[in-house]
C-alpha positions as CSV (number, residue, x, y, z in Angstrom):
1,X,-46.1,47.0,180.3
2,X,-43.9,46.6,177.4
3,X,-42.9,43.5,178.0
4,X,-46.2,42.5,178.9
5,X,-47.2,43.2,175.0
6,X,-44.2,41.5,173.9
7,X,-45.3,38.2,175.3
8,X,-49.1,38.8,173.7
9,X,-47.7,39.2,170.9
10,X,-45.0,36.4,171.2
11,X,-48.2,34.2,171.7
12,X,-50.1,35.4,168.5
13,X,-47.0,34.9,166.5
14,X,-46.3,31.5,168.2
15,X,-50.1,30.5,166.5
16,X,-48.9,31.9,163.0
17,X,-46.2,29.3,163.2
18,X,-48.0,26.8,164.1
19,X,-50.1,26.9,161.0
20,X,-48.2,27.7,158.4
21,X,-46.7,24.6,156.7
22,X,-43.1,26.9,155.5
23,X,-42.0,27.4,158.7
24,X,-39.1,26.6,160.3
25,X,-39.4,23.6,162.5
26,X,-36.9,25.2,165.0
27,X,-38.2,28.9,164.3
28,X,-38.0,30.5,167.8
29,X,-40.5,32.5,168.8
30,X,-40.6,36.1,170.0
31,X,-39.9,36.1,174.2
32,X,-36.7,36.5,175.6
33,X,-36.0,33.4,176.4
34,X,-36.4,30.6,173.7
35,X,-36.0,26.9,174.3
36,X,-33.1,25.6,172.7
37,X,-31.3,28.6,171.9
38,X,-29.3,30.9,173.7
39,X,-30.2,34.7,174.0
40,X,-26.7,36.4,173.2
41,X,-28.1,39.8,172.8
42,X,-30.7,42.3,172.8
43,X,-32.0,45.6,172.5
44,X,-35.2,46.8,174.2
45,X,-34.7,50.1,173.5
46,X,-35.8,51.4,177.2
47,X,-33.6,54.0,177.4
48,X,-33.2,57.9,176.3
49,X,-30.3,57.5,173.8
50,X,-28.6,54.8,171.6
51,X,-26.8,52.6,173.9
52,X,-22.9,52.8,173.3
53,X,-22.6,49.6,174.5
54,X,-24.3,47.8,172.0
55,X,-24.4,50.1,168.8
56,X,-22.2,52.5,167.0
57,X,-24.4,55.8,166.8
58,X,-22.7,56.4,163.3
59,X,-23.5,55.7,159.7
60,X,-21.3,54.4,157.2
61,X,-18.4,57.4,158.1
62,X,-15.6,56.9,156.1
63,X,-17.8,58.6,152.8
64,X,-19.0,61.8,153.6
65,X,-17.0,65.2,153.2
66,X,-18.8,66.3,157.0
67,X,-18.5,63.1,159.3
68,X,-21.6,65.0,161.2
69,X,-24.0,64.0,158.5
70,X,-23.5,60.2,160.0
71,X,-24.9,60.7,163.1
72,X,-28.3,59.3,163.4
73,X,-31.4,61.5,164.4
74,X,-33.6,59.3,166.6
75,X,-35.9,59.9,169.6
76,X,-36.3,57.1,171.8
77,X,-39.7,57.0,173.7
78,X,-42.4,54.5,175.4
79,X,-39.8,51.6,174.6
80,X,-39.4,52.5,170.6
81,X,-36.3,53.6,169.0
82,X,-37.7,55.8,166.2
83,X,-35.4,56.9,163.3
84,X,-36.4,60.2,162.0
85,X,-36.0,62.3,159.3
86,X,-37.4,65.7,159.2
87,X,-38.2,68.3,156.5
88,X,-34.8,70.4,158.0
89,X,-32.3,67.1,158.6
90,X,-29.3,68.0,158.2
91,X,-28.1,64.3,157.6
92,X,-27.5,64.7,153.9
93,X,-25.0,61.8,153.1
94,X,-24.8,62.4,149.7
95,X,-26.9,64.4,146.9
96,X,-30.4,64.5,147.6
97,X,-29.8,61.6,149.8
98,X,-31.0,61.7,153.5
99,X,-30.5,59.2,156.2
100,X,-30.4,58.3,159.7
101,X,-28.6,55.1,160.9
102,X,-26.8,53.3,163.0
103,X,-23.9,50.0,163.2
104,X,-22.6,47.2,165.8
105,X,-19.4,48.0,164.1
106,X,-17.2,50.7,162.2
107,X,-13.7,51.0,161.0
108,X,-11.8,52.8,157.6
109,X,-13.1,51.9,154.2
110,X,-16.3,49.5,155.7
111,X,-18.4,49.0,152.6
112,X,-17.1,50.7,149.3
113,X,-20.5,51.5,147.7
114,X,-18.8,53.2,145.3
115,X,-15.5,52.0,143.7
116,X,-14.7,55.2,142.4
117,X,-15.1,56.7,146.1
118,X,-11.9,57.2,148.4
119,X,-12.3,56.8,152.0
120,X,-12.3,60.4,153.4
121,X,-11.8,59.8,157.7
122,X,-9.8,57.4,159.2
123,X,-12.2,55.8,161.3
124,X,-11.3,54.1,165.0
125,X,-11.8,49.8,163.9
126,X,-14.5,49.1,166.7
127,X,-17.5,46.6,167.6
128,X,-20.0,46.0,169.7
129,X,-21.5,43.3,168.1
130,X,-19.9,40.8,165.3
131,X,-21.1,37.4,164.8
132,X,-21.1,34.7,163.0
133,X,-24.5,32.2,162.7
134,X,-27.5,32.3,164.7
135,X,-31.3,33.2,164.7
136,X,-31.7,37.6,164.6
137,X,-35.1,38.9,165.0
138,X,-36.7,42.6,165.0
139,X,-39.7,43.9,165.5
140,X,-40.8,47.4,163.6
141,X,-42.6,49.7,162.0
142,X,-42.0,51.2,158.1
143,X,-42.3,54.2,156.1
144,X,-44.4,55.1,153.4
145,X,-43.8,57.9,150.4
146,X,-42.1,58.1,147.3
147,X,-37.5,58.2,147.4
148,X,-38.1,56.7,151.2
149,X,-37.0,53.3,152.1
150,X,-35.8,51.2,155.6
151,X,-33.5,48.7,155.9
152,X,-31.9,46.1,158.3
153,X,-28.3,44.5,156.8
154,X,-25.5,42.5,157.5
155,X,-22.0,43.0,156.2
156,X,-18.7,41.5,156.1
157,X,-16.3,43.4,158.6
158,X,-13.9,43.2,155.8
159,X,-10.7,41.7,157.8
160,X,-9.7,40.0,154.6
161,X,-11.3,42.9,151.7
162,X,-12.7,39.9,149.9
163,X,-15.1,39.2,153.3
164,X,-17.6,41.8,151.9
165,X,-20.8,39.9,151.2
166,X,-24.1,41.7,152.4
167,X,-27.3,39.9,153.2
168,X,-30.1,42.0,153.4
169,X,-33.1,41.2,155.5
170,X,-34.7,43.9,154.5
171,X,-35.5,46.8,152.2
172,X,-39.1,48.2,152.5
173,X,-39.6,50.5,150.0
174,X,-42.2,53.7,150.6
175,X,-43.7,53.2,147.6
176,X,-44.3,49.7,148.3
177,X,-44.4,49.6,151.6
178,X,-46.2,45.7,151.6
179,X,-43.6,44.2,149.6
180,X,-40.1,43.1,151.0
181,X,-37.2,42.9,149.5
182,X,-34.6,40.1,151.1
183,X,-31.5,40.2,148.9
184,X,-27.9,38.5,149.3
185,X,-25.0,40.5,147.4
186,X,-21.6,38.8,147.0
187,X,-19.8,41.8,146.3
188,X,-15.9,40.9,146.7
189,X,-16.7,37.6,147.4
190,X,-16.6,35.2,144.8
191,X,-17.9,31.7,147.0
192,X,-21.0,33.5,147.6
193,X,-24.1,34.1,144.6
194,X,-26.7,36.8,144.1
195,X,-30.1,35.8,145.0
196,X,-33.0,38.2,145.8
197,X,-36.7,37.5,146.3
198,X,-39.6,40.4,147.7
199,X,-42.9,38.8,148.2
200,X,-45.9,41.0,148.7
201,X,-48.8,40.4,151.7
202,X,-51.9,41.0,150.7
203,X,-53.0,41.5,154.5
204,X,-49.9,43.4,156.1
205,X,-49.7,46.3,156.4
206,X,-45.7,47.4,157.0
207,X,-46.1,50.8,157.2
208,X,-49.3,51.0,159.6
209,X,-48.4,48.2,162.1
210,X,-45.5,47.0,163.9
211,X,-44.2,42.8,162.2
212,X,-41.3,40.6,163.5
213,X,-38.6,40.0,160.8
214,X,-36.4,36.9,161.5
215,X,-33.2,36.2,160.5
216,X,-31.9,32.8,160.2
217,X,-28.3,32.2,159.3
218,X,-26.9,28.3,159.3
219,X,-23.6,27.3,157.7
220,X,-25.3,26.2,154.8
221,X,-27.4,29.1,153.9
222,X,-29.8,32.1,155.3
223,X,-33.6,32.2,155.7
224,X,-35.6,35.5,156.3
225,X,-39.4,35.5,158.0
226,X,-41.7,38.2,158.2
227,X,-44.2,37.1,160.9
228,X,-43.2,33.4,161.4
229,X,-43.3,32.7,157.3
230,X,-40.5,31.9,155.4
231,X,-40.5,34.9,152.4
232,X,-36.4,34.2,151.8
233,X,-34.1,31.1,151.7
234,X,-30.6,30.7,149.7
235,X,-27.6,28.5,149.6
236,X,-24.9,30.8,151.2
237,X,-22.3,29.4,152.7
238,X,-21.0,32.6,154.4
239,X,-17.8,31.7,156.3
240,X,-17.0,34.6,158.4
241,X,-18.5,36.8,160.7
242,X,-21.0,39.5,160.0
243,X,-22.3,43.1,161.6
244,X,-25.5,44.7,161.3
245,X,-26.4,47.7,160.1
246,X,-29.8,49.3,160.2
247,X,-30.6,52.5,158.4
248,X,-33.8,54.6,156.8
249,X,-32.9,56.8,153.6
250,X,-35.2,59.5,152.1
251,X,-34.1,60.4,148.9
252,X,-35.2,63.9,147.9
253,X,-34.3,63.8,144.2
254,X,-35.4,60.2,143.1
255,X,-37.1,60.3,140.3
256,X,-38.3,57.0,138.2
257,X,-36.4,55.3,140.5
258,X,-36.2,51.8,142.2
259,X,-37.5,53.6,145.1
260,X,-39.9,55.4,143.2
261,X,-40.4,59.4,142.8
262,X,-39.7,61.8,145.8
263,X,-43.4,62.9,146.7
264,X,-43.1,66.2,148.7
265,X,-46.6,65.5,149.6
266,X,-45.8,62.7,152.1
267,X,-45.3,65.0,155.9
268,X,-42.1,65.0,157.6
269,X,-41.1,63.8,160.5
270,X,-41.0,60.6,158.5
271,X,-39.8,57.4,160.4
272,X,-38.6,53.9,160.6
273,X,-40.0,52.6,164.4
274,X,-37.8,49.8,165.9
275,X,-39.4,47.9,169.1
276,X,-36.4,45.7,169.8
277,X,-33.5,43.7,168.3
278,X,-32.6,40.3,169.5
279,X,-29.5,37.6,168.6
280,X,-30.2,33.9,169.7
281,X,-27.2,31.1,169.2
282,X,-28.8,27.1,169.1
283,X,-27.5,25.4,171.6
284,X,-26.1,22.3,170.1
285,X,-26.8,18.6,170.2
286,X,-25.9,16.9,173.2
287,X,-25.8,20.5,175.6
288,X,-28.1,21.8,177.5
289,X,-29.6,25.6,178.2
290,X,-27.9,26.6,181.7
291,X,-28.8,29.7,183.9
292,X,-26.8,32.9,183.1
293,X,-25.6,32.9,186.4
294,X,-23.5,29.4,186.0
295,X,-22.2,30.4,182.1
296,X,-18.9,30.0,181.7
297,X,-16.3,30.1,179.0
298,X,-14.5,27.2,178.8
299,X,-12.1,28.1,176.2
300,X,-11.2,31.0,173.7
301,X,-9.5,30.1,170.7
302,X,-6.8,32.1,169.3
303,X,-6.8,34.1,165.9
304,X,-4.7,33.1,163.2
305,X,-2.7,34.6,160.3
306,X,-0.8,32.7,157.7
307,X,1.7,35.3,155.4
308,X,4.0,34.7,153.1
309,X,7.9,35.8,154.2
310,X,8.7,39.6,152.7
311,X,5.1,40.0,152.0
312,X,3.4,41.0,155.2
313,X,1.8,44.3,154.9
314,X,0.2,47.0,156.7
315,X,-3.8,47.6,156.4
316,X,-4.1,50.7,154.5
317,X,-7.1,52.3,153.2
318,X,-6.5,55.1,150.7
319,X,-3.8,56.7,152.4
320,X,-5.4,55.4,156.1
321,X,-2.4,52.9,157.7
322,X,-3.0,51.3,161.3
323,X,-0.6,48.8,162.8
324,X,-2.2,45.9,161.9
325,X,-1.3,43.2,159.2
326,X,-3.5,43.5,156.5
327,X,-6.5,40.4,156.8
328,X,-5.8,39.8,160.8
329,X,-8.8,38.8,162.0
330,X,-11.0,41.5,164.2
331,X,-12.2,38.4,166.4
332,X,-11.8,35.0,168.3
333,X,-14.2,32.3,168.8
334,X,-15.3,31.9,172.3
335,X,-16.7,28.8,173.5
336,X,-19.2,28.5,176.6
337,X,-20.4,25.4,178.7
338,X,-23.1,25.2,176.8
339,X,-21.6,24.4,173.5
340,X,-22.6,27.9,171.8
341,X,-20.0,29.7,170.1
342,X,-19.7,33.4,170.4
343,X,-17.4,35.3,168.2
344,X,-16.2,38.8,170.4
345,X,-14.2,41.7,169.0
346,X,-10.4,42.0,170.4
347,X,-8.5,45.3,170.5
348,X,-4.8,43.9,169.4
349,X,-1.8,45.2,171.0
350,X,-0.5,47.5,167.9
351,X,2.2,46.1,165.8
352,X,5.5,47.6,167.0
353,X,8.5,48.4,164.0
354,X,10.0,45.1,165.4
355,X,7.3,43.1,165.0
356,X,7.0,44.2,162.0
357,X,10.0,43.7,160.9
358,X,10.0,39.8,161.9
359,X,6.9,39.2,160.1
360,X,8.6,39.2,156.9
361,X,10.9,36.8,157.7
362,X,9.9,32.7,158.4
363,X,8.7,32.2,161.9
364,X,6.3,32.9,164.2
365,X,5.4,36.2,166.4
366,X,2.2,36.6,169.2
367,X,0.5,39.2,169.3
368,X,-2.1,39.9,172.8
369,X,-5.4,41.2,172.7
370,X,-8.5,42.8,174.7
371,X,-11.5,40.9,174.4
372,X,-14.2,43.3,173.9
373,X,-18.2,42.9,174.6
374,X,-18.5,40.7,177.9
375,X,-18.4,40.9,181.6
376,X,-15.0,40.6,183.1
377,X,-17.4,38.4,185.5
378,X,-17.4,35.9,182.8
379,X,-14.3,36.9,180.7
380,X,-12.0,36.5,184.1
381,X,-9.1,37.7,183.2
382,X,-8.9,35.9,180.1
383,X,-7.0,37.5,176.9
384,X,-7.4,37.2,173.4
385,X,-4.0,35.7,171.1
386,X,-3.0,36.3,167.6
387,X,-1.0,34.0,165.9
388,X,1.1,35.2,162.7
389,X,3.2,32.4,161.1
390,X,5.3,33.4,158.4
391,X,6.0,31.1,155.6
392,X,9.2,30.4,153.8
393,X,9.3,30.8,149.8
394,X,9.0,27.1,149.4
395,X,5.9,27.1,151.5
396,X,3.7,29.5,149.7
397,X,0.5,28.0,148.1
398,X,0.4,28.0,144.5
C-alpha cells in the first residue's frame, strides 16, 4: 500500500517537473528505480526500529556530559519514521536544547560546533553510509512552533580536519515553517564559500503535508529541490566524501532568536515525520543500467597517504588517540560494471608500534582493510589497501 502511494505521488511530482522551466533536465523522479541512475541506497522505514545497518541511532556524541541524551526518540509506524520530542524528553543536548537525531556515520571529535568545546567520549569511527556525488532525495513532514526546527545535512567525515564543509539541504524553522533554508558552510575548509538562500511557497504547506527534498551534488557544485523546483544552486567544488545527518531540535529557552521564541503553547509530542530516504549514482556516459543481480565490482582502488619522514602522527582528539595516521582516509572508491562509483567505509588493520615506527622514516608500508556496507555476494572476498609513502626531507612540498 505504501509503495502504491509512493508511485502516485512519484507521478504527480513527475508533472511538477515537467512544467516548471528551473528544473533539472536529468532531475530523477521519485520511484525506486530511475532511468539513468543507479539506486545505491534506501530507507523505507518498514520496520519497528532504526535500522543498524544503515544509520547510526546516535547524535553528534562526542559533546554531551551523558552520552544517553544522543540517542534519538522515534516511533516508527505505517511506513514513517517519526522523530519525537515530548514535553518529558530526556534528550537535552545542551541548555534548553532538545533533540532527537540520527547519522550514517560517527567517530571522536565529528563536527566541532563549538571551538571552545572538548570532545568528551571517545567515540568507535564507524559508517554506514559515506559518499561522495550523487542525487539524495527525502520525503517528510515538518514542525511548527516557536525554538523548533528540522533539518537534513551533510558533513565532512573529517579524515583530513580541514574536510569539514557542511551543506545543508535543509533547516525548516517552526516559526516559518513554509520557508526553507538551504545553506553551504565552509567551516575548515578554505576551497569552499558561504552561500545560503531560503525561499518561501506561497502554496506549501511543510508542516501540514508531506514534500520531496532533492539533493543534487555534481563535482562542480550542489542543487537543492523542494518538489521538483530548484530553490538552491552554488559553485562548490566539494572534493571528498560526505555523511548525512538528520536531526529535529526544540529549543526550550529561545528567545528573539533565529528560530524564533519558545511558545509553550505549541502541544508536545512535537515531530519531524520522514517517509523515506533514497541515494541515486548517474550512471555515466557510454554504460548502461544492469540488473542487480549481474552487478559486479570490477575494481576497488586503494587509499592513499602521502607524509612527510619524522612527521607522521597519531589521530588524537583532545586527549582521544586511535592507531591510525592522522588524515588516512576512512574510504576507497569502488568501481562497478556499470561505471558508478561507490565510495565504502573500511575498518583498517590498527597501526602496530612497528608500523609506526617505519612511517617516519622514507619508504613505503600497506596497511589491509575490511570493506564495510556491501554483500560479501558482491564484495567476494575482496579487501580494502592503504597505501602510506613516506617522503624524504628533500621531497616535502614547499
Amino acid at each position: 500500500m505504501k509503495l502504491r502511494n509512493k508511485m502516485l505521488w512519484a507521478g504527480c511530482l513527475g508533472w511538477l517537473v515537467g512544467i516548471s522551466q528551473i528544473c533539472a533536465q536529468d532531475y530523477p523522479a521519485s520511484p525506486l528505480g530511475k532511468e539513468g541512475y543507479r539506486l545505491i541506497f534506501h530507507d523505507e522505514f518498514d520496520g519497528k526500529e532504526i535500522d543498524r545497518s544503515k544509520w547510526i541511532p546516535e547524535y553528534l556524541p562526542s559533546w554531551p556530559e551523558n552520552r544517553n541524551v544522543c540517542t534519538p526518540t522515534y516511533e516508527m509506524k505505517d511506513g514513517i519514521l517519526r522523530l519525537i520530542i515530548d514535553k518529558n524528553s530526556k534528550n537535552e543536548f545542551g541548555d534548553g536544547m532538545y533533540i532527537s537525531g540520527f547519522m550514517s556515520a560517527s567517530r571522536t571529535g565529528m563536527h566541532r560546533y563549538d571551538p571552545k568545546r572538548k570532545a568528551l567520549h571517545n567515540i568507535k569511527t564507524e559508517a554506514t553510509q559515506i559518499n561522495q556525488y550523487g542525487y539524495y532525495e527525502m520525503r517528510a513532514k515538518m514542525q511548527t512552533g516557536g525554538g523548533v526546527h528540522c533539518a537534513w545535512w551533510l558533513i565532512g567525515f573529517e579524515d583530513n580536519p580541514d574536510q569539514s564543509c557542511e551543506v545543508d539541504i535543509f533547516e525548516i524553522l517552526g516559526t516559518d515553517e513554509n520557508r526553507i533554508w538551504s545553506t553551504v558552510h565552509s567551516w575548515k575548509d578554505s576551497t569552499i564559500q558561504y552561500h545560503t538562500e531560503h525561499p518561501w511557497f506561497a502554496n506549501k504547506k511543510l508542516a501540514e503535508e508531506f514534500h520531496v527534498y532533492g539533493f543534487d551534488w555534481m563535482p562542480e557544485g550542489v542543487t537543492v529541490y523542494v518538489d521538483g523546483i530548484r530553490v538552491m544552486s552554488h559553485q562548490a567544488a566539494i572534493t571528498y566524501p560526505l555523511i548525512q545527518i538528520i536531526s529535529f531540535y526544540d529549543n526550550r529557552k529561545a528567545k528573539e532568536a533565529w528560530t524564533g521564541t519558545y511558545d509553550p503553547s505549541v502541544p508536545y509530542p512535537k515531530s519531524f515525520d520522514i517517509d523515506y530516504i533514497r541515494m541515486y549514482k548517474k550512471i555515466p556516459e557510454g554504460y548502461h543500467a544492469v540488473p542487480e543481480s549481474e552487478l559486479q565490482i570490477v575494481s576497488v582502488e586503494p587509499a592513499r597517504l602521502q607524509v612527510s619522514e619524522g612527521e607522521a602522527k597519531l589521530r588524537n582528539i583532545d586527549g582521544h588517540v586511535t592507531r591510525e595516521l592522522l588524515c588516512t582516509p576512512s574510504y576507497v572508491n569502488v568501481h562497478y560494471n556499470d561505471g558508478t562509483v561507490t565510495q565504502q567505509f573500511v575498518e583498517w588493520e590498527s597501526l602496530s608500534e612497528e608500523a609506526f615506527r617505519l612511517v617516519q622514516k622514507p619508504g613505503t608500508v600497506i596497511v589491509n582493510g575490511k570493506i564495510k556496507g556491501l554483500p560479501e555476494s558482491l564484495l567476494k572476498k575482496k579487501e580494502a589497501t592503504l597505501i602510506i609513502t613516506t617522503t624524504g626531507k628533500a621531497g616535502k612540498n614547499g
